[in-house]
VOGU-3710 file (C-alpha; in Angstrom, 3 decimals, decimal comma):
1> xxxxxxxxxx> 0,000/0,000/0,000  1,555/3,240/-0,915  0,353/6,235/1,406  0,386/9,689/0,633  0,062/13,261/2,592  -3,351/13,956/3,432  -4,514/17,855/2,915  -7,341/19,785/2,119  -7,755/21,353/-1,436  -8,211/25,590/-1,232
11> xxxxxxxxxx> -8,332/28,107/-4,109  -6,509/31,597/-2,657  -8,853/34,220/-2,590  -8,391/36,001/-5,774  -10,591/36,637/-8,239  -10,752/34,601/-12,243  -11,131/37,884/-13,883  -7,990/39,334/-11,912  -6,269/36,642/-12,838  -6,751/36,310/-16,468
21> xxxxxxxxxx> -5,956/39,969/-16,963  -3,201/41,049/-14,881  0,107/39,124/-15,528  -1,018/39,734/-19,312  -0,935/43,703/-18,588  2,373/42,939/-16,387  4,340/40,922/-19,406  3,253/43,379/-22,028  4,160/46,426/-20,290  2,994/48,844/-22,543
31> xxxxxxxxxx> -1,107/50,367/-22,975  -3,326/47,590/-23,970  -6,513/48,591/-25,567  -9,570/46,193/-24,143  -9,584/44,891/-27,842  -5,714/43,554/-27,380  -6,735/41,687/-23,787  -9,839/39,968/-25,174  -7,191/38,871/-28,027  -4,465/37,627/-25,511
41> xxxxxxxxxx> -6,635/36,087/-23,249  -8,731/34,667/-25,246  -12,345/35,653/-23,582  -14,845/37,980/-24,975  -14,663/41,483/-25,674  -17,616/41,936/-22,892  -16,368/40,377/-20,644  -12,888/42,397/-20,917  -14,768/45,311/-20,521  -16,374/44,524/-17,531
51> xxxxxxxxxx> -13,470/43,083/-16,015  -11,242/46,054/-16,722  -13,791/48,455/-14,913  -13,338/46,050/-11,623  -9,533/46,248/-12,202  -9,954/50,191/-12,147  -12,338/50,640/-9,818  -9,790/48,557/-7,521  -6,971/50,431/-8,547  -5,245/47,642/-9,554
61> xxxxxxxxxx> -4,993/48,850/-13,425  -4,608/52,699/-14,328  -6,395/54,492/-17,016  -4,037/53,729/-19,676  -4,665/49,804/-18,670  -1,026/49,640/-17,383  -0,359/47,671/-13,929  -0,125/49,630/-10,765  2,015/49,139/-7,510  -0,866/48,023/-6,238
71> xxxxxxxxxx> -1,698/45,699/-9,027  2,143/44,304/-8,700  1,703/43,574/-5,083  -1,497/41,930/-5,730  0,353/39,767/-8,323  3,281/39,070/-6,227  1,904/35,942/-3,911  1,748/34,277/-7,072  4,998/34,525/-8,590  6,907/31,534/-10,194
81> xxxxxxxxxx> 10,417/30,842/-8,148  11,991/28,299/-10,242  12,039/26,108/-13,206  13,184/22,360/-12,922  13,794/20,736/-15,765  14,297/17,045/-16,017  16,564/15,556/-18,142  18,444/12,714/-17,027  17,352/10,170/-19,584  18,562/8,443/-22,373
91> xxxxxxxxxx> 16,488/8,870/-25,067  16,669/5,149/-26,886  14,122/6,117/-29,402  16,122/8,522/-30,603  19,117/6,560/-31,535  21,351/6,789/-33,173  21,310/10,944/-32,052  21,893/10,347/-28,750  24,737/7,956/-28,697  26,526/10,798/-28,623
101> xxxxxxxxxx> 24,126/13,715/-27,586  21,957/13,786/-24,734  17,877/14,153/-26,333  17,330/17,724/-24,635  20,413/19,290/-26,075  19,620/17,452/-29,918  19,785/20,597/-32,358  16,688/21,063/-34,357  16,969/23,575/-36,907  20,468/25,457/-34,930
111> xxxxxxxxxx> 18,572/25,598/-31,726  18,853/23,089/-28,856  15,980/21,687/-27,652  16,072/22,430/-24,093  17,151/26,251/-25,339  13,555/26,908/-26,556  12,175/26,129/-22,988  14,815/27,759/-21,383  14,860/31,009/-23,469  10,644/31,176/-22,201
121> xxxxxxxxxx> 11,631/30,837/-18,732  14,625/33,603/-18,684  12,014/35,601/-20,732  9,468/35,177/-18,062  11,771/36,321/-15,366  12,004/33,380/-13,301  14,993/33,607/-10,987  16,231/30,287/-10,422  16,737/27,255/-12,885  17,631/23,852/-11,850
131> xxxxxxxxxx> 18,330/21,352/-14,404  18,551/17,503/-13,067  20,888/15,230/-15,342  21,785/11,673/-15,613  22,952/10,539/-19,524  26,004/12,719/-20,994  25,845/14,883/-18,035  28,793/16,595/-18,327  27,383/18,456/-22,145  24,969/20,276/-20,023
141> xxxxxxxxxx> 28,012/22,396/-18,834  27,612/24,046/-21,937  24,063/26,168/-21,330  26,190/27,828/-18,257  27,602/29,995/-20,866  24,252/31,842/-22,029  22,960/31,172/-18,867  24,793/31,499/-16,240  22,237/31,028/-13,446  21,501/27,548/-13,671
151> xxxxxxxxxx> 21,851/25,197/-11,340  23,007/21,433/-12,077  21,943/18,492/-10,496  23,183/14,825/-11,312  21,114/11,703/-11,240  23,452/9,423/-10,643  20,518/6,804/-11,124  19,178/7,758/-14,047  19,596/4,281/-15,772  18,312/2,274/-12,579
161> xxxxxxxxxx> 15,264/4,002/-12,013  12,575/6,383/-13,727  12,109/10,220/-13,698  10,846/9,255/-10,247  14,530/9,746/-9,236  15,306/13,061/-10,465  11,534/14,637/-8,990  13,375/12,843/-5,084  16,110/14,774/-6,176  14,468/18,066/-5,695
171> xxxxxxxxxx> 11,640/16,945/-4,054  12,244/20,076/-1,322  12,563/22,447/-4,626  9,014/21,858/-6,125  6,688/25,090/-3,877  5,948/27,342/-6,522  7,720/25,875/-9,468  7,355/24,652/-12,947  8,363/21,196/-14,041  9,673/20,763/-17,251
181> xxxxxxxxxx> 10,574/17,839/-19,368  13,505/18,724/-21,568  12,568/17,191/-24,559  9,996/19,423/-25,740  9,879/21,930/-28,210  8,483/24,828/-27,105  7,113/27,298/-30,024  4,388/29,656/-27,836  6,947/31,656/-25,627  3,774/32,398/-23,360
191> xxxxxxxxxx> 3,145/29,147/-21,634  6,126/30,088/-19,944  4,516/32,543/-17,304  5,839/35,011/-14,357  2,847/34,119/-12,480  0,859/31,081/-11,979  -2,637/31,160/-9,758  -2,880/27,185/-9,075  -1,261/23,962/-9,647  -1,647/23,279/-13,585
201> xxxxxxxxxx> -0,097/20,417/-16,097  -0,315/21,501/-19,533  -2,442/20,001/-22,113  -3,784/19,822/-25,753  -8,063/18,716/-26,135  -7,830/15,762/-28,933  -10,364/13,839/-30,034  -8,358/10,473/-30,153  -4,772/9,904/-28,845  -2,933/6,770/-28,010
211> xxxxxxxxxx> -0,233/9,050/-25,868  -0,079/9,749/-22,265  -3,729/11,805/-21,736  -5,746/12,801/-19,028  -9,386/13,159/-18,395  -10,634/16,719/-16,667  -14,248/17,495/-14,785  -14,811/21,123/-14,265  -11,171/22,004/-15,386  -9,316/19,720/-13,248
221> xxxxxxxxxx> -8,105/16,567/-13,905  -9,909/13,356/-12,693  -7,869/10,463/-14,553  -4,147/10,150/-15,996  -4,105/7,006/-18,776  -2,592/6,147/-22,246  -4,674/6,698/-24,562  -8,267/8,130/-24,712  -10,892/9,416/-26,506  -12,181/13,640/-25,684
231> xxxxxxxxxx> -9,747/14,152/-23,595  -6,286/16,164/-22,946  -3,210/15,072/-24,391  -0,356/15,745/-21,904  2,743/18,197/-21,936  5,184/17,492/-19,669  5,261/21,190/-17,990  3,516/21,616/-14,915  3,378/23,846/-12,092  2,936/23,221/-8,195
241> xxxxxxxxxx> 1,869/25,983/-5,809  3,051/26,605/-2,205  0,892/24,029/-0,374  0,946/21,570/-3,271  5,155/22,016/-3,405  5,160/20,810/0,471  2,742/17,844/-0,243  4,373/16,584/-2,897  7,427/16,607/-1,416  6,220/14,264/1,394
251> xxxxxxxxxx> 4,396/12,261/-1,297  7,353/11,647/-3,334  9,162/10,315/-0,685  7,020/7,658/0,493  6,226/6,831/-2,912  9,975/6,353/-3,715  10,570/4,285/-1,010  7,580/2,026/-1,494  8,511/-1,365/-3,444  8,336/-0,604/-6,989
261> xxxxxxxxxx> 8,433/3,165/-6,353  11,592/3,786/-8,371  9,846/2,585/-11,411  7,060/4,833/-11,405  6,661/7,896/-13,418  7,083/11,107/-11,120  3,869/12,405/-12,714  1,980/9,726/-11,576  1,964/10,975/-8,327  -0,121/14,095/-7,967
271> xxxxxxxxxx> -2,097/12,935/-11,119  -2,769/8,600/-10,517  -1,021/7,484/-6,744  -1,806/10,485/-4,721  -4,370/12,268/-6,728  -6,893/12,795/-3,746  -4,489/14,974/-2,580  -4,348/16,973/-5,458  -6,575/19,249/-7,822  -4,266/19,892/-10,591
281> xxxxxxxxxx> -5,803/22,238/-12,980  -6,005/21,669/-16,896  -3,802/24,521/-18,464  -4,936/24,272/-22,456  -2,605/24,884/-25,201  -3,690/24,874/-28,810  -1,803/23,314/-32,218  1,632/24,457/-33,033  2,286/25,644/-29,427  4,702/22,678/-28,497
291> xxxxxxxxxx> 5,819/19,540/-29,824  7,397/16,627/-28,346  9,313/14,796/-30,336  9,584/11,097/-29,744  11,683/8,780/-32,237  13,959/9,845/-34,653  12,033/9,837/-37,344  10,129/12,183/-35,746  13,196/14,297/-35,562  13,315/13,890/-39,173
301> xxxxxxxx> 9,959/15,491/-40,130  10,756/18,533/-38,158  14,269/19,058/-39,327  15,322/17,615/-42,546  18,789/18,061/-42,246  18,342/14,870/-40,188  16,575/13,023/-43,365  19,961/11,939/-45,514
//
C-alpha cells in the first residue's frame, strides 16, 4: 500500500477575472486597448470590458490599462520561483542521435531543444533554474555559458530508475515551481509565465490519442491514462503551488521508497497514486504551441537536415 500526505484542497482568494488579466498587462508592459486583452486572453470582448472596470475601480490597473504598484503587489503571492527541468534520460528512441548527444540538447533547426524552454523561462523572469541530469551529463556544462544562473543536479541513477529519481532529487525544490521535461519543443513563448494562480499540467483537447492523456471534470483533472478518446493530451510542464510544493514533497518520498516506487513515473503521483491529494488544474494549449518529439524519425519530419 503506498500512502500519501493527506490535505485539504483551497483556491486563494483572488478573483478569475484578476487573474486572467493582470500578468497579461504585467508581461506586455505597454497600454493595452480592451480589444488587445480579449485577443491575448482569449475571452470575450464583454467580458474584458467589464473586467477592466473592476480592475480600475480597484486600482489595480490605471487608465491607460497599465499595472499599478498596487496591481504588482497583488500579483506578487503568485509569482513563479523556479524552473526544474528534467533531463536525465537516455532517449533510446532517438538513436542513433543520442549515442553521442543527450535528447534535450539534440539541435533542431540550430537551436537546442532544451534552449527553446529555457529562453521562455529567462524571458518570463524566473529567478532560479535547476536542471537535473543523468545521460552525458557533463554536455549540459555548456548552457552555463548563455545562462549562467543555472543550477546542475546529477542523477546518478538515471539508468536504474525512472524520472521518479530526479523529482526525489528536488523533491524540497518543487513550492511554486514549474516542471519541465527537456525534450519538448516549445514554439508559444507564453506558456512560460511570471505568475501562476494554481497547480496546472499543460495540455492539448484531442479527439483520439494513443499518448499519455488525461481526463478533466470542471477544469481539473480526474484520470491520468494512455490513450483516450475527448480528452487532454499531456505536456510534460507543470506547475505546483506553495501548499501543493510541500505535499508533494512528502508524497514523493514515500512513494519512492515504497517497493516498486523507483519505477514509477514522477507524474503519476499528484495525477494517478496520490491524486486525492491533489486538484491539478487543466492549463490548455492549442496546435503548433509545443511539440514533443519522440523517435527519430520524428526528428526527421521537423528538421530535414536529419533526413539523408
Amino acid at each position: 500500500t503506498i500512502t500519501c500526505e493527506k490535505a485539504k484542497f483551497t483556491i486563494p482568494g483572488k478573483s478569475g477575472e484578476d487573474f486572467a488579466y493582470l500578468p497579461i498587462i504585467e508581461r506586455e508592459k505597454s497600454k493595452l486597448s480592451q480589444r488587445n486583452l480579449a485577443d491575448l486572453s482569449g475571452l470575450s470582448l464583454g467580458t474584458v470590458n467589464k473586467a477592466v472596470a473592476e480592475l480600475l475601480k480597484e486600482e489595480l490597473i490605471d487608465n491607460n490599462n497599465l499595472i499599478t504598484k498596487k496591481g504588482l503587489k497583488k500579483l506578487e503571492p503568485y509569482r513563479v520561483k523556479r524552473a526544474i527541468f528534467l533531463a536525465a534520460g537516455f532517449g533510446s528512441r532517438m538513436v542513433p542521435i543520442t549515442l553521442n548527444t543527450p535528447k534535450p540538447l539534440v539541435l533542431v533547426k540550430g537551436k537546442r531543444i532544451i534552449e527553446t524552454l529555457l529562453d521562455a523561462v529567462v524571458k518570463a523572469e524566473i529567478p532560479e533554474i535547476i536542471i537535473v541530469t543523468g545521460y552525458l551529463g557533463e554536455q549540459f556544462e555548456i548552457l552555463q555559458k548563455k545562462y549562467p544562473n543555472i543550477k546542475i543536479i546529477e542523477n546518478k541513477l538515471y539508468n536504474e530508475a525512472n524520472n521518479i529519481s530526479s523529482a526525489f532529487l528536488v523533491k524540497d525544490k518543487l513550492q511554486n515551481s514549474y516542471v519541465l521535461e527537456s525534450d519538448l519543443i516549445l514554439y508559444n513563448e507564453n506558456l512560460i509565465r511570471k505568475y501562476e494562480y494554481q497547480s496546472n499540467f499543460l495540455g492539448k483537447y484531442v479527439d483520439v490519442t494513443d499518448d499519455w492523456c488525461f481526463e478533466t471534470k470542471n477544469g481539473i483533472i480526474t484520470k491520468q491514462k494512455v490513450g483516450g478518446y475527448d480528452c487532454y493530451q499531456m505536456y510534460g510542464i507543470s506547475y505546483y503551488t506553495e501548499e501543493d510544493g510541500k505535499k508533494l514533497c512528502k508524497d514523493i518520498d514515500s512513494v519512492y521508497n515504497m517497493p516498486g516506487g523507483k519505477e514509477r513515473y514522477w507524474d503519476q503521483i499528484p495525477l494517478d497514486i496520490c491524486k486525492h491529494n491533489y486538484k491539478i488544474a487543466v492549463r490548455e494549449c492549442k496546435e503548433n504551441d509545443i511539440i514533443e518529439i519522440d523517435t527519430f524519425n520524428e526528428l526527421k519530419k521537423v528538421d530535414p537536415i536529419y533526413d539523408v
